[in-house]
Structures are given as structure tokens and as C-alpha cells.
N, C-alpha and C positions, 0 to 999 in steps of 0.2 A: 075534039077527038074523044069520044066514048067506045072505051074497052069494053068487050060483052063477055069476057070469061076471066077467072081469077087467073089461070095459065097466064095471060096477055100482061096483066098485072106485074106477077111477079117478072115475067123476062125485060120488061120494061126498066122495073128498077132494076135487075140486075143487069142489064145493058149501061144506063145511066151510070151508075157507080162504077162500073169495069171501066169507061171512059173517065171519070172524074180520075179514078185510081190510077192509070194507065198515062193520065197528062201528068198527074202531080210526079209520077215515079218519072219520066222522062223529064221535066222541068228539075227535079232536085238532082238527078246524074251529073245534068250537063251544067249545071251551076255549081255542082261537089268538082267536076274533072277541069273546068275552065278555072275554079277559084273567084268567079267571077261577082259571089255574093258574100255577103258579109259571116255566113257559116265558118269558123275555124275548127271544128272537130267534129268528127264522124257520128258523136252522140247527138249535137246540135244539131244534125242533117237529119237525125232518124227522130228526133225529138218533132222539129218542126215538118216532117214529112206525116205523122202520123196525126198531128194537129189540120192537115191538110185535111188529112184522108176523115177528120171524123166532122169538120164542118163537109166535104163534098157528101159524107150517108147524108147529115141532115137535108141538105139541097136535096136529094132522092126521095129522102120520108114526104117531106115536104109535098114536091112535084107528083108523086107518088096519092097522096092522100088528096089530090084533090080533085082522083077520077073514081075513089072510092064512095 
């Protein structure tokens, strides 16, 4: 797949990322509301949520850079 305008580009990763972000924030909800992971406190939840979220940017830079 070759993008021919930088527009395409950028909606691309910000598509990919709104999804990465979008699964990580539904997977850590319903793991915080069931109890059902090993998180015991609210910091741990936003701690490893954000660790999520900044390995899912790299998948995007990544995916991202190699239609650049």
C-alpha cells in the first residue's frame, strides 16, 4: 500500500493509535471492574495503562515510517 499525500499519512497513524488507545482503555476497564488482573490500585491501573499507550505510539511511528 503506497500513500500519495502526507494528509493519508497523518490520518493513518492517527487512526492506528485511536485503535491501539481505544483497545488498551477497554482492556484495562474491564480488568480494573472484574478485579480479574493482578492491578490492586488505581495508580497501578493508570501507571500500566500509560505504559500501554506509549509502546502502542511506537507500533504507529514504526508502521507509520515505513510508507514514508
Amino acid at each position: 500500500m503506497k500513500l500519495n499525500f502526507p494528509c493519508e499519512k497523518e490520518v493513518l497513524a492517527n487512526c492506528l493509535f485511536e485503535t491501539i488507545n481505544a483497545c488498551a482503555c477497554v482492556f484495562f476497564f474491564l480488568c480494573h471492574m472484574f478485579k480479574a488482573c493482578r492491578f490492586q490500585s488505581v495508580s497501578q491501573l493508570i501507571v500500566e495503562a500509560l505504559f500501554v499507550e506509549a509502546l502502542g505510539l511506537l507500533v504507529v511511528v514504526r508502521q507509520v515510517s515505513t510508507y514514508l
